[in-house]
PyMOL Python script that loads the backbone (N, CA, C, O; Angstrom):
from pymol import cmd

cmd.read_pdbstr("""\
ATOM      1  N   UNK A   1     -18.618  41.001 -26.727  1.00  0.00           N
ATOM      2  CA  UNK A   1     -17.863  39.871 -26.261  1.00  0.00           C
ATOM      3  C   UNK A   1     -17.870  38.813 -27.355  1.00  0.00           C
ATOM      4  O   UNK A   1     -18.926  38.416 -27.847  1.00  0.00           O
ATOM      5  N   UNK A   2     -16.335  38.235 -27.836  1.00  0.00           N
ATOM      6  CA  UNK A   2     -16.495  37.541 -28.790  1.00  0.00           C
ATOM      7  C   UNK A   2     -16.511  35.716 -28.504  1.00  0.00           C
ATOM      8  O   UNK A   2     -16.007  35.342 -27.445  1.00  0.00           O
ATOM      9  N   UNK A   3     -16.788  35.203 -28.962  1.00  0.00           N
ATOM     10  CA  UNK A   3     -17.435  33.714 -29.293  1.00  0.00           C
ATOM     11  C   UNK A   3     -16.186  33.012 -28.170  1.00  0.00           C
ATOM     12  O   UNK A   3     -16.403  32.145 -27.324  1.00  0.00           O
ATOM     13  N   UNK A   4     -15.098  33.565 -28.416  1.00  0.00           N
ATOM     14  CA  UNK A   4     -14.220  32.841 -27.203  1.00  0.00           C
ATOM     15  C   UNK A   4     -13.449  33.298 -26.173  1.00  0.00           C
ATOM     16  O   UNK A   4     -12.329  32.914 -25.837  1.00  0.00           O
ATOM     17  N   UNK A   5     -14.415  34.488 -25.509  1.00  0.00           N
ATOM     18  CA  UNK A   5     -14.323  34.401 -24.180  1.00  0.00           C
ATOM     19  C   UNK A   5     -15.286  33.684 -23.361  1.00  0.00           C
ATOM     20  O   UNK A   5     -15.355  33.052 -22.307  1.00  0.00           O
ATOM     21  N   UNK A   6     -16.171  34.171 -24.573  1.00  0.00           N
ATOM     22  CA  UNK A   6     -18.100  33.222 -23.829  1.00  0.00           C
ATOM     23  C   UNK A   6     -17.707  31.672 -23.323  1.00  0.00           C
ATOM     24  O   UNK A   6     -18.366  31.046 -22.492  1.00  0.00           O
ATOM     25  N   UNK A   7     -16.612  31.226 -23.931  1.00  0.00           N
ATOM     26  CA  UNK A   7     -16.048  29.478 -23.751  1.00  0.00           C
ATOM     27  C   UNK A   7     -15.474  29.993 -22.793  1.00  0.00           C
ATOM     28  O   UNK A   7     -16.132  29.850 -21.763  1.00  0.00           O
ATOM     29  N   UNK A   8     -15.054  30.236 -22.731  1.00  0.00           N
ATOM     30  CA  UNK A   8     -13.439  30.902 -21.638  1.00  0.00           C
ATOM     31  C   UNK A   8     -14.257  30.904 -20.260  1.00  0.00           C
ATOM     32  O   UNK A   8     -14.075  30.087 -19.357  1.00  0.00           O
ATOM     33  N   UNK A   9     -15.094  31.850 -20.243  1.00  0.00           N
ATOM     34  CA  UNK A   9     -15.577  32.588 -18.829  1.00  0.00           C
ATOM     35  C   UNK A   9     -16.666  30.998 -18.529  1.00  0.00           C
ATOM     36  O   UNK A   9     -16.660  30.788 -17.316  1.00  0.00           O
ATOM     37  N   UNK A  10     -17.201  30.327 -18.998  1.00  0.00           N
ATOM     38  CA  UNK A  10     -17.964  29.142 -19.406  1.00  0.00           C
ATOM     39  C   UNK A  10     -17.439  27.623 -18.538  1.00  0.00           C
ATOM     40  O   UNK A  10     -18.006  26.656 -18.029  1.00  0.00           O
ATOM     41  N   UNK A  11     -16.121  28.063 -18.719  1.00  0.00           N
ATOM     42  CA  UNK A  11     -14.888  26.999 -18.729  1.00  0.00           C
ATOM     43  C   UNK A  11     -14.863  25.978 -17.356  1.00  0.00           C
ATOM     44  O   UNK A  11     -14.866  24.748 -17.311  1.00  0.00           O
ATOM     45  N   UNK A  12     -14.840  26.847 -16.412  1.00  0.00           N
ATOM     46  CA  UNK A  12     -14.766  26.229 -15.191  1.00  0.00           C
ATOM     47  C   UNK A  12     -16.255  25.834 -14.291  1.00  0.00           C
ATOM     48  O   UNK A  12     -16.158  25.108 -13.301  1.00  0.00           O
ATOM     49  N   UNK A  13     -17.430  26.303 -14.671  1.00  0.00           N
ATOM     50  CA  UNK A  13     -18.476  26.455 -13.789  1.00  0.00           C
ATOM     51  C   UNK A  13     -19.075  25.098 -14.283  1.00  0.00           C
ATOM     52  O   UNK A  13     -19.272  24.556 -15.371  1.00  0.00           O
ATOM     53  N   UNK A  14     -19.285  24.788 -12.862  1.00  0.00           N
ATOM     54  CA  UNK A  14     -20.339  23.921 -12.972  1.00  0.00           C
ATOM     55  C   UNK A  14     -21.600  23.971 -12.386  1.00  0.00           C
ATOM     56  O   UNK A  14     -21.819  24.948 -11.670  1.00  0.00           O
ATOM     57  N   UNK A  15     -22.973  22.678 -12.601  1.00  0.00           N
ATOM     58  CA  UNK A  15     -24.073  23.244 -11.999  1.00  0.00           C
ATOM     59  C   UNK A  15     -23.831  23.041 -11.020  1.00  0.00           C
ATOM     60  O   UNK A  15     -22.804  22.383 -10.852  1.00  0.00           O
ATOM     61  N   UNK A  16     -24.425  23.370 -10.095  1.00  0.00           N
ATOM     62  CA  UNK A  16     -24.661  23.035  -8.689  1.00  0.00           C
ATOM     63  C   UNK A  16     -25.360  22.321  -8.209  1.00  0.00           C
ATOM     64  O   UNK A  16     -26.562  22.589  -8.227  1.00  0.00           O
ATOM     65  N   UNK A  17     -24.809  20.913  -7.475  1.00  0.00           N
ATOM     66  CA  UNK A  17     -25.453  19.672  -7.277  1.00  0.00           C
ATOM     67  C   UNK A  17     -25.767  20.033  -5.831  1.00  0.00           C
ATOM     68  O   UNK A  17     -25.335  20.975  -5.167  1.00  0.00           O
ATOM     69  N   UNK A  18     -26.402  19.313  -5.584  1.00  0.00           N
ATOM     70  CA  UNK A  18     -27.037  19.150  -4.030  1.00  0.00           C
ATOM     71  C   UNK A  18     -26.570  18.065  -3.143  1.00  0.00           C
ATOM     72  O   UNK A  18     -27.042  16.955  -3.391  1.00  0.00           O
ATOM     73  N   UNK A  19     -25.709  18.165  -2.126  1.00  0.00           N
ATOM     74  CA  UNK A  19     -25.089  16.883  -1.442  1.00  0.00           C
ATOM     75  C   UNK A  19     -25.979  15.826  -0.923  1.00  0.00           C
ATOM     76  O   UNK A  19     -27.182  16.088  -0.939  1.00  0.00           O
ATOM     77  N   UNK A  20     -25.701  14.972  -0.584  1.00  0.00           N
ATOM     78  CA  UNK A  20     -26.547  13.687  -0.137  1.00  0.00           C
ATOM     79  C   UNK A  20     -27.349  13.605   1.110  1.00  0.00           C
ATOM     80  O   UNK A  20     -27.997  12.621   1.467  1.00  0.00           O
ATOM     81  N   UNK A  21     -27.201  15.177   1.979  1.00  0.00           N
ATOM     82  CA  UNK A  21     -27.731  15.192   3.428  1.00  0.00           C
ATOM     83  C   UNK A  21     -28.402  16.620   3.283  1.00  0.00           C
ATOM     84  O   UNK A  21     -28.715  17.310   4.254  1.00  0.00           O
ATOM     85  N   UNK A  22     -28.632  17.070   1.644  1.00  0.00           N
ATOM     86  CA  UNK A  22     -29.337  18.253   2.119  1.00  0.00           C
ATOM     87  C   UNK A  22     -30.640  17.943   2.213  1.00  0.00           C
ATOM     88  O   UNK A  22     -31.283  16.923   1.966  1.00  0.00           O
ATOM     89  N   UNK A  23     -31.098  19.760   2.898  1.00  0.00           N
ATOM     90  CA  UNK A  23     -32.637  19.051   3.438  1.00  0.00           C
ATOM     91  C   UNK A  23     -33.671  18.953   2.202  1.00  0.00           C
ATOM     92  O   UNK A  23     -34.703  18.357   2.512  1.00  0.00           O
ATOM     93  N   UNK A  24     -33.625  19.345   1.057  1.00  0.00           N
ATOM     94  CA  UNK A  24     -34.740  19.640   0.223  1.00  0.00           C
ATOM     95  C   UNK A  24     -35.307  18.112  -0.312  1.00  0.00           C
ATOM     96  O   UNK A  24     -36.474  17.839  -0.591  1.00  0.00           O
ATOM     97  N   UNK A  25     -33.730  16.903  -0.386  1.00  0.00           N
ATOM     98  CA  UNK A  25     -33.579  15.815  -0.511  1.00  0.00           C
ATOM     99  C   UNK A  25     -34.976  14.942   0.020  1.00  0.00           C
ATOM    100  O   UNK A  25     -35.533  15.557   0.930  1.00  0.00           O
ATOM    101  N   UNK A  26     -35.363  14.217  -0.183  1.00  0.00           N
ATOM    102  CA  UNK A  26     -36.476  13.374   0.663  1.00  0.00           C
ATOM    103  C   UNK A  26     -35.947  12.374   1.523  1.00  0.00           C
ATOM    104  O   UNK A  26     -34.727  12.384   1.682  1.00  0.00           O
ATOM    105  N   UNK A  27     -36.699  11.416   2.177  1.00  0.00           N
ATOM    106  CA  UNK A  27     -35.976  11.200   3.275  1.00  0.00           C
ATOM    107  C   UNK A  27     -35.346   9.997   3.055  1.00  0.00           C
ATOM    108  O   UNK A  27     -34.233   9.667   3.464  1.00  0.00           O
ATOM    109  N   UNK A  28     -36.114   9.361   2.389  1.00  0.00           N
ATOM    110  CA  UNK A  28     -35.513   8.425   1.521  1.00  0.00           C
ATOM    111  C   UNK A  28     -34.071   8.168   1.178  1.00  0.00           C
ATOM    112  O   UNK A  28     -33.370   7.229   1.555  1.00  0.00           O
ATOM    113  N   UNK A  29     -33.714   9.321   0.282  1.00  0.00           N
ATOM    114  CA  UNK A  29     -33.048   9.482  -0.441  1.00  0.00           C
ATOM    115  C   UNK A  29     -31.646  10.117   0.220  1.00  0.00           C
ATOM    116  O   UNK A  29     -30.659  10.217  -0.508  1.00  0.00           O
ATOM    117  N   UNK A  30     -31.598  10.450   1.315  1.00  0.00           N
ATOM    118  CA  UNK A  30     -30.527  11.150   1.998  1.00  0.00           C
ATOM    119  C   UNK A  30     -29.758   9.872   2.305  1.00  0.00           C
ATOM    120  O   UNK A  30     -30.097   8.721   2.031  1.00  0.00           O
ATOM    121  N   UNK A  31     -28.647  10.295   2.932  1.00  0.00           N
ATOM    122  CA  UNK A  31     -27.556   9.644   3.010  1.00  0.00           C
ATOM    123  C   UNK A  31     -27.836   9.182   4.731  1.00  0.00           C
ATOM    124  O   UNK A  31     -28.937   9.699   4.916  1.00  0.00           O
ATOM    125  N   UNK A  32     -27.672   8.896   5.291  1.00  0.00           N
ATOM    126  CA  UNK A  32     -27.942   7.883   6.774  1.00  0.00           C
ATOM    127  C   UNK A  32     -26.416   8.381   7.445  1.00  0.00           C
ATOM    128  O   UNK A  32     -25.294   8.200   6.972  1.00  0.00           O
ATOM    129  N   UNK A  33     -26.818   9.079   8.733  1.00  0.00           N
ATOM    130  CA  UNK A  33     -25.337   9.785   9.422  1.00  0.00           C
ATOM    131  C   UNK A  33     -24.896   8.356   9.547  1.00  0.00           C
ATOM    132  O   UNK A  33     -25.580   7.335   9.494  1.00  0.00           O
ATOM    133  N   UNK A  34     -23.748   8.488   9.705  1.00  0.00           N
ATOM    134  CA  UNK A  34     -23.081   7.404  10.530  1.00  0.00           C
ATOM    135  C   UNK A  34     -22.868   7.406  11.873  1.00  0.00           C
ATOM    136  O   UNK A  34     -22.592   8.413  12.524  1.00  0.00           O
ATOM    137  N   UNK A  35     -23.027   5.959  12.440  1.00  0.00           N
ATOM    138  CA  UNK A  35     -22.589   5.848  13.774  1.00  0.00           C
ATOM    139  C   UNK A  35     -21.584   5.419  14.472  1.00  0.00           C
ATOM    140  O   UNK A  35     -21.400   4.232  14.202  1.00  0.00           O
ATOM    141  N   UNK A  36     -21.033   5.707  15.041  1.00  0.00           N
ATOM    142  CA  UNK A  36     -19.778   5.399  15.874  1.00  0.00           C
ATOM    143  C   UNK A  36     -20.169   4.363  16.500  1.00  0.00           C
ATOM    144  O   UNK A  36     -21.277   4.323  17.034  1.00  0.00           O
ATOM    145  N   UNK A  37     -19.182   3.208  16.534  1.00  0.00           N
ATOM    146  CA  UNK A  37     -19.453   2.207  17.524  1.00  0.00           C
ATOM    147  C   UNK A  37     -18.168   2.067  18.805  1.00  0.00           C
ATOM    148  O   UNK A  37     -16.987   1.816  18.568  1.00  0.00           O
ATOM    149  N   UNK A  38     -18.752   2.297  20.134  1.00  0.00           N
ATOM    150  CA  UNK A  38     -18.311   2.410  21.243  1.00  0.00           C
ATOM    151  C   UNK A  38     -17.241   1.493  21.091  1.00  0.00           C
ATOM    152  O   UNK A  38     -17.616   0.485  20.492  1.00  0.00           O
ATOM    153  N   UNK A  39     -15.726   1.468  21.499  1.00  0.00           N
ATOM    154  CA  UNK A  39     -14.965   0.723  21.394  1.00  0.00           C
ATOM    155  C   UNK A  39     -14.226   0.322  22.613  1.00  0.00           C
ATOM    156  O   UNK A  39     -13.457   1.149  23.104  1.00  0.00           O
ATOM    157  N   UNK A  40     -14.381  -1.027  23.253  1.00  0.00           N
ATOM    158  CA  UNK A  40     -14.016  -1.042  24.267  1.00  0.00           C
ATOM    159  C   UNK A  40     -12.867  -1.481  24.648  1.00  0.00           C
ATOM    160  O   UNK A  40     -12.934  -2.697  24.466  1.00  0.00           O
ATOM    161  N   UNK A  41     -11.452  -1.129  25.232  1.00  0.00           N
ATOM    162  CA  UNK A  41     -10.599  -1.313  25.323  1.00  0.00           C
ATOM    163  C   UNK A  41     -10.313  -2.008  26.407  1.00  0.00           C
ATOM    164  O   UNK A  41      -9.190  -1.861  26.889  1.00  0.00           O
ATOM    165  N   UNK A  42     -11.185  -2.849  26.988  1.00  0.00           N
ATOM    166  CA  UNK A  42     -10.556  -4.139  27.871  1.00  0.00           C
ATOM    167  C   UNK A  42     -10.333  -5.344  26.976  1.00  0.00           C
ATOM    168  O   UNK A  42      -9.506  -6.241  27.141  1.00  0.00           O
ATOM    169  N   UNK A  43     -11.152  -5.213  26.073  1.00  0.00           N
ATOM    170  CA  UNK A  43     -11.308  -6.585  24.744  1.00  0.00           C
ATOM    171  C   UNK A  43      -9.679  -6.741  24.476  1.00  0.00           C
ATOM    172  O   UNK A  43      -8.978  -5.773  24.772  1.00  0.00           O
ATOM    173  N   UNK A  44      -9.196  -7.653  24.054  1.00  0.00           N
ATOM    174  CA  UNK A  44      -8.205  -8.426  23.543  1.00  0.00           C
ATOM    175  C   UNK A  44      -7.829  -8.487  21.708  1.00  0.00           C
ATOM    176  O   UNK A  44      -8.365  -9.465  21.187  1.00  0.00           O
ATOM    177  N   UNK A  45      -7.328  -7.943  21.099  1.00  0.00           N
ATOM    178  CA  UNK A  45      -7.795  -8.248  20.041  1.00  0.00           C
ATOM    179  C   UNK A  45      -7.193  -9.213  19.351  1.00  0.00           C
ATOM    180  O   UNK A  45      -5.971  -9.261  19.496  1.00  0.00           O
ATOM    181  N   UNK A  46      -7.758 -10.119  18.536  1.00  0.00           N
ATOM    182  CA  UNK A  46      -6.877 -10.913  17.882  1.00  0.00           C
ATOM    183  C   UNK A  46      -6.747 -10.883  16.413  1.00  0.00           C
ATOM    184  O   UNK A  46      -7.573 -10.217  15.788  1.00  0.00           O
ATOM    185  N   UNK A  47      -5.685 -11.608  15.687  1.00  0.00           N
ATOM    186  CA  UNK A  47      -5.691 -11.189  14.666  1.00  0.00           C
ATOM    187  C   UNK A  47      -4.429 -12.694  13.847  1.00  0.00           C
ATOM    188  O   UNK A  47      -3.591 -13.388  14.422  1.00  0.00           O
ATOM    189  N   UNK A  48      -4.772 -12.673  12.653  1.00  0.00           N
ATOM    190  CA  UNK A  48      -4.275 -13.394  12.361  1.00  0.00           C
ATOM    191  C   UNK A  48      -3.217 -13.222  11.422  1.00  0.00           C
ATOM    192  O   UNK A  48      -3.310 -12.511  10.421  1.00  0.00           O
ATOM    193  N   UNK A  49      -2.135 -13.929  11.776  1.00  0.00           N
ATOM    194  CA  UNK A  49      -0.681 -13.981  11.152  1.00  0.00           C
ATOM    195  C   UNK A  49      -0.371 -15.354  10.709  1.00  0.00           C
ATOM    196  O   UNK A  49      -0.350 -16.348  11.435  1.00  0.00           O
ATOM    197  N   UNK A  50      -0.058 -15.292   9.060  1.00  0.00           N
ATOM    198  CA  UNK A  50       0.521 -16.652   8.341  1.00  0.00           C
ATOM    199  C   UNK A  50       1.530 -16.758   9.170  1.00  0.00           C
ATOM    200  O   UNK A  50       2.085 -15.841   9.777  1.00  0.00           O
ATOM    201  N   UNK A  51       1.856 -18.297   9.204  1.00  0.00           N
ATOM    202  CA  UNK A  51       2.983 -18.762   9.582  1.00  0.00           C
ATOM    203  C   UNK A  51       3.947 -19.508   8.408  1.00  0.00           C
ATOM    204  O   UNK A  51       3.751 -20.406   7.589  1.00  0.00           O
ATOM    205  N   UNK A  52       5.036 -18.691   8.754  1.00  0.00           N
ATOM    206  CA  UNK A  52       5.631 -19.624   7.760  1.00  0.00           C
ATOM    207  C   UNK A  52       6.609 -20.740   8.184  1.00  0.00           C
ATOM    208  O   UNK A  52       6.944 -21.108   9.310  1.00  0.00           O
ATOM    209  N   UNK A  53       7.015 -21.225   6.806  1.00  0.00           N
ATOM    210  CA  UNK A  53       8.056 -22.752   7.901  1.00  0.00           C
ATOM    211  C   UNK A  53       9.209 -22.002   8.201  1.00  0.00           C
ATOM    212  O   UNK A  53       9.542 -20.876   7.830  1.00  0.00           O
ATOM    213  N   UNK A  54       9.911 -23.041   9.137  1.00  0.00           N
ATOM    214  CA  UNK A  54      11.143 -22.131   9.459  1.00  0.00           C
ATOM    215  C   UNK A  54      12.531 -22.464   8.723  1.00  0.00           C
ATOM    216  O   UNK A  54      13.596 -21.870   8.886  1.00  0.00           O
ATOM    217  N   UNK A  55      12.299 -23.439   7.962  1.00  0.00           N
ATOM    218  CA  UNK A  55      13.122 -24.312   7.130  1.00  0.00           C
ATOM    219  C   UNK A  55      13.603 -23.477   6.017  1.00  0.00           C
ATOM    220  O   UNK A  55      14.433 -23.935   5.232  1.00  0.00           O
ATOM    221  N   UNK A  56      13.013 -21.957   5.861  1.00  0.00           N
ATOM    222  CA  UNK A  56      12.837 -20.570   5.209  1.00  0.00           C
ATOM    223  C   UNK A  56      13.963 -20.242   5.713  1.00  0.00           C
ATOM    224  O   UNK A  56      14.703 -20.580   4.790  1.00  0.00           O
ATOM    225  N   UNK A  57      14.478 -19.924   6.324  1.00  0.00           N
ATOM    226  CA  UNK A  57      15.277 -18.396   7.338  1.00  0.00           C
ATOM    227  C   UNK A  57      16.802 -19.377   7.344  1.00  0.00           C
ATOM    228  O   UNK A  57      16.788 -20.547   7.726  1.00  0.00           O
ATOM    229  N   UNK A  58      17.438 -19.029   7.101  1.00  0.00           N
ATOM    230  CA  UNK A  58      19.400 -19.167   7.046  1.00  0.00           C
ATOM    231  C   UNK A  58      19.778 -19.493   8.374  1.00  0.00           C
ATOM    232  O   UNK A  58      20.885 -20.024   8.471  1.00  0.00           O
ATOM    233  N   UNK A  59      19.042 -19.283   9.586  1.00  0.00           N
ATOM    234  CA  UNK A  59      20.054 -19.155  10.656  1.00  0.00           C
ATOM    235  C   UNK A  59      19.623 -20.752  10.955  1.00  0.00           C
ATOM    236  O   UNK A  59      20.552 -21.435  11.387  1.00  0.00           O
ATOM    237  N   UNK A  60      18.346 -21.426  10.784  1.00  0.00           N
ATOM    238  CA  UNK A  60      17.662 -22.851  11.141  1.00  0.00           C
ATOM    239  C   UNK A  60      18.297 -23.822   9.540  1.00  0.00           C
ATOM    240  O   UNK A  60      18.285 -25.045   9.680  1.00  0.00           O
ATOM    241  N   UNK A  61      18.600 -23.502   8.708  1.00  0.00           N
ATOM    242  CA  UNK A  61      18.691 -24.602   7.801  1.00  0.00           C
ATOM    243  C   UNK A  61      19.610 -24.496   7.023  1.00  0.00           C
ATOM    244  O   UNK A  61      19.522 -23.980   5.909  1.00  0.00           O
ATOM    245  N   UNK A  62      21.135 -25.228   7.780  1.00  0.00           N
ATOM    246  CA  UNK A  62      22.348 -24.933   7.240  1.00  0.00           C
ATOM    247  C   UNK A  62      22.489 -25.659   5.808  1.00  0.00           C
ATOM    248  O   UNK A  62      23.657 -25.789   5.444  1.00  0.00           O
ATOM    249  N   UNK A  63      21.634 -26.089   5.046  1.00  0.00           N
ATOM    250  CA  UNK A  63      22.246 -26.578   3.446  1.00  0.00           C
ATOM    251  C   UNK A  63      21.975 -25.403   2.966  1.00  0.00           C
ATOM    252  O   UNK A  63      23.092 -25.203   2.489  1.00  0.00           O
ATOM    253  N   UNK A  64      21.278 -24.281   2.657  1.00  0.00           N
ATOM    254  CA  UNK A  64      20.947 -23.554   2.286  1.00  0.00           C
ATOM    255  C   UNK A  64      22.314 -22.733   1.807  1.00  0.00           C
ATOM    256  O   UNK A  64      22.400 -22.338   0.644  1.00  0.00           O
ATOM    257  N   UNK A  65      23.602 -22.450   2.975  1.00  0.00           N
ATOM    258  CA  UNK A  65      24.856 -22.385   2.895  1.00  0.00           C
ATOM    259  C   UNK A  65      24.759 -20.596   2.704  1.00  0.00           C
ATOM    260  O   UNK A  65      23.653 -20.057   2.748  1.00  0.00           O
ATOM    261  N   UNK A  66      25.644 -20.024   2.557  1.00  0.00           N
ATOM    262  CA  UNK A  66      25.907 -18.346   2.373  1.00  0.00           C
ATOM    263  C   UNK A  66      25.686 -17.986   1.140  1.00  0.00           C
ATOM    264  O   UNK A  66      25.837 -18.748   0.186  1.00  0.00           O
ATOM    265  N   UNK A  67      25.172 -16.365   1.023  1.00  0.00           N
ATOM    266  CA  UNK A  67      24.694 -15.794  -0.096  1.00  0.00           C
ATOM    267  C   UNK A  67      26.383 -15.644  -0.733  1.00  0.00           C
ATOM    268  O   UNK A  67      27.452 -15.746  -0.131  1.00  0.00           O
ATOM    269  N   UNK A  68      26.075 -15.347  -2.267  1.00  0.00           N
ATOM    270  CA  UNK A  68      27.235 -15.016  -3.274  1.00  0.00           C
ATOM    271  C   UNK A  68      26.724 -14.229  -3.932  1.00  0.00           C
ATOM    272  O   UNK A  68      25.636 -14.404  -4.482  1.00  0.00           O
ATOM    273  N   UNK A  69      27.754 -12.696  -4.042  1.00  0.00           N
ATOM    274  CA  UNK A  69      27.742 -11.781  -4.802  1.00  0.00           C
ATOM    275  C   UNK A  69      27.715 -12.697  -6.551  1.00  0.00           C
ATOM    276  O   UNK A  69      28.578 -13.399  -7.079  1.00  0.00           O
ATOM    277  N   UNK A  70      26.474 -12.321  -6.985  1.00  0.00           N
ATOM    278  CA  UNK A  70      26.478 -13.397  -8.679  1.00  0.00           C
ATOM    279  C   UNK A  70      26.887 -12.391  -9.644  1.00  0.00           C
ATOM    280  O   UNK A  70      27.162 -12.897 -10.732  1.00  0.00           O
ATOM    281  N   UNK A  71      27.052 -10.777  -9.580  1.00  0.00           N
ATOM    282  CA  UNK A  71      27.158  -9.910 -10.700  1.00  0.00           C
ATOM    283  C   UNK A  71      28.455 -10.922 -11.740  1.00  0.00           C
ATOM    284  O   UNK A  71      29.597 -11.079 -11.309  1.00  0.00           O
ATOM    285  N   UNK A  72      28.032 -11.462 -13.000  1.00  0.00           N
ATOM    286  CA  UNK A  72      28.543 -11.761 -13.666  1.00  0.00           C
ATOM    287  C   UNK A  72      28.810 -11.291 -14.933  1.00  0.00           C
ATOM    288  O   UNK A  72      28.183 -11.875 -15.817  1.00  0.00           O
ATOM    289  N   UNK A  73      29.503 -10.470 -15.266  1.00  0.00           N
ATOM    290  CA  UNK A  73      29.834  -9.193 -16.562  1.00  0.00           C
ATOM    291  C   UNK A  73      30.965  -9.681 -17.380  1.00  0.00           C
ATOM    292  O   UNK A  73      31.834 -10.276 -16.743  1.00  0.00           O
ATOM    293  N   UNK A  74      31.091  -9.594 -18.279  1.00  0.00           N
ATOM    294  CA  UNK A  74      32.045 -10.041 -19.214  1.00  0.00           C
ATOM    295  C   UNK A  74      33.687  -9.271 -18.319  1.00  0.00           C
ATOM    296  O   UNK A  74      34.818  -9.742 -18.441  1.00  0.00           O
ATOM    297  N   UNK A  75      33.371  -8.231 -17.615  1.00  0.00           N
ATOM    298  CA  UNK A  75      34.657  -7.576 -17.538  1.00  0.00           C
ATOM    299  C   UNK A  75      35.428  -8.554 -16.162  1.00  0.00           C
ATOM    300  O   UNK A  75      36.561  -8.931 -15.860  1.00  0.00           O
ATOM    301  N   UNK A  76      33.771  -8.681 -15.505  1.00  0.00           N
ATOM    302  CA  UNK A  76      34.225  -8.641 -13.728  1.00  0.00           C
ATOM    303  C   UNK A  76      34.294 -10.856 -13.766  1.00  0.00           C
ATOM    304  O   UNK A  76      34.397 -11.558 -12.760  1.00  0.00           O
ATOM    305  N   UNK A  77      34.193 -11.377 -15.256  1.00  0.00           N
ATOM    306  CA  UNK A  77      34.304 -12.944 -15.247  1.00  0.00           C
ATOM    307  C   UNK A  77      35.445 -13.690 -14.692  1.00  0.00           C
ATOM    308  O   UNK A  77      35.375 -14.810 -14.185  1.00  0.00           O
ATOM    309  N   UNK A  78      36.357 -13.070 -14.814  1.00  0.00           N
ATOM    310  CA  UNK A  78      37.444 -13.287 -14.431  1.00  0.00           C
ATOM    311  C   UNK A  78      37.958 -13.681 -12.847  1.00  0.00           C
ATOM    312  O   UNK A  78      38.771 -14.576 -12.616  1.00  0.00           O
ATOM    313  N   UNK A  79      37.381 -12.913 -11.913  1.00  0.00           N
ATOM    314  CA  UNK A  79      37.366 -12.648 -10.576  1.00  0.00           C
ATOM    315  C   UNK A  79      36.540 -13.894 -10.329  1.00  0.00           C
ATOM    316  O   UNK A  79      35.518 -14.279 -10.897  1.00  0.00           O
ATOM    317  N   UNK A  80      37.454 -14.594  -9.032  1.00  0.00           N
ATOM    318  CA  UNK A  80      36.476 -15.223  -8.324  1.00  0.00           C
ATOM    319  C   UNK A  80      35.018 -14.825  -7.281  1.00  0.00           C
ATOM    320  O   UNK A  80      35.024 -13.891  -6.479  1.00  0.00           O
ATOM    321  N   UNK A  81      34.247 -15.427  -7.429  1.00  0.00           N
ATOM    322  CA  UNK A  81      33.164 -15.359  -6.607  1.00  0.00           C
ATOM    323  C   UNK A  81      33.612 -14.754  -5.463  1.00  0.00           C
ATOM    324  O   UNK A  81      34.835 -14.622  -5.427  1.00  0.00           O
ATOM    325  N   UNK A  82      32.896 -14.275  -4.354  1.00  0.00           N
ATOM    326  CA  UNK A  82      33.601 -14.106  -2.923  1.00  0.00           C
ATOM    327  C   UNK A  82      31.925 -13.620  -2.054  1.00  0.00           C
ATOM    328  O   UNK A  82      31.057 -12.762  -2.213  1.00  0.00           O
ATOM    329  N   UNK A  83      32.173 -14.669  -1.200  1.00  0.00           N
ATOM    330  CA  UNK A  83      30.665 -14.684  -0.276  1.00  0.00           C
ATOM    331  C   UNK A  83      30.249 -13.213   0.127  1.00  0.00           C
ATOM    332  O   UNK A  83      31.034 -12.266   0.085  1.00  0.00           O
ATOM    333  N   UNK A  84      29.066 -13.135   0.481  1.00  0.00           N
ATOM    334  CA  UNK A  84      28.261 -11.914   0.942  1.00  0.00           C
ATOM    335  C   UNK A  84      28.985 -11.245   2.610  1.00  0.00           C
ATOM    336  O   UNK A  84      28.674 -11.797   3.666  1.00  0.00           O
ATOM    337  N   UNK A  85      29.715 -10.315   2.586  1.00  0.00           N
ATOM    338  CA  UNK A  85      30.183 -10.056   3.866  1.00  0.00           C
ATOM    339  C   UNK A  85      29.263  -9.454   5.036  1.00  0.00           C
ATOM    340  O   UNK A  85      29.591  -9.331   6.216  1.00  0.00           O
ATOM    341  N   UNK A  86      27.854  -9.055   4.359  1.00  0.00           N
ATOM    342  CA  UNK A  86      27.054  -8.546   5.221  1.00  0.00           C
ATOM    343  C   UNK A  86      26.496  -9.616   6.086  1.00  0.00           C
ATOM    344  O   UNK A  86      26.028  -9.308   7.183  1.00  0.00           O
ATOM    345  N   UNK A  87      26.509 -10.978   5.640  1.00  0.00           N
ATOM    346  CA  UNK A  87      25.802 -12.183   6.150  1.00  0.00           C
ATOM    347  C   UNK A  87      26.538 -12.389   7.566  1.00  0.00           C
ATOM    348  O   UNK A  87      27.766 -12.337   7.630  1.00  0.00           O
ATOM    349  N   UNK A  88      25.741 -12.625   8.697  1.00  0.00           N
ATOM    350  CA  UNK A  88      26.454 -13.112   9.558  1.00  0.00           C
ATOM    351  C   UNK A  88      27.084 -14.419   9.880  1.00  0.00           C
ATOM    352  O   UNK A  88      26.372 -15.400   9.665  1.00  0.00           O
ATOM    353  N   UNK A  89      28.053 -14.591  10.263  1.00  0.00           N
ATOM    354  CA  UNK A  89      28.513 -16.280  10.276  1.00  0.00           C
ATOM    355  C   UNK A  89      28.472 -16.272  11.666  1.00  0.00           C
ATOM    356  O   UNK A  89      28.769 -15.378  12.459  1.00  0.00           O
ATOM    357  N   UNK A  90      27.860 -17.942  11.929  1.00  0.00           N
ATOM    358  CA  UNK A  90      27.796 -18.406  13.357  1.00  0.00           C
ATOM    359  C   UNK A  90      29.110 -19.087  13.484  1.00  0.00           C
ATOM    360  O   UNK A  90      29.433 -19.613  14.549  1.00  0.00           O
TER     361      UNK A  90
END
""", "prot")
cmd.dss("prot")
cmd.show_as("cartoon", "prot")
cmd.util.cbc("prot")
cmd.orient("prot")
């Protein structure tokens, strides 16, 4: 057998480690099962959500006014602007 199969066959093996809960481990040294904590589903849960202002959002703060398609290209300069048609108007 020449010098590079010995690499070859070599290639993939590794040693063999011992996981964190085997027994030979001391006791010390093992890993601690985990515990489940009972979860009780009459509780309420709460949770917290930023608020933001509302002075944000188009439909509460009319200066803000309608979106405009801006693609501005030397070809398409010519063309007037023309508002966003997806926007809803009140």
């Amino acid at each position: 057998m020449g010098r590079r199969q010995k690499k070859s066959r070599n290639y993939a093996t590794m040693k063999p480690m011992l996981s964190l809960r085997h027994q030979r481990l001391k006791e010390m040294d093992r890993l601690k099962p985990k515990k489940e904590e009972k979860k009780d589903c009459n509780i309420l849960k709460e949770r917290e959500v930023p608020q933001h202002p509302s002075y944000l959002f188009f439909q509460y703060n009319t200066q803000l006014g309608q979106l405009t398609t801006s693609l501005l290209t030397p070809t398409l300069s010519t063309f007037p602007l023309k508002p966003n048609q997806t926007q809803c108007s009140q």
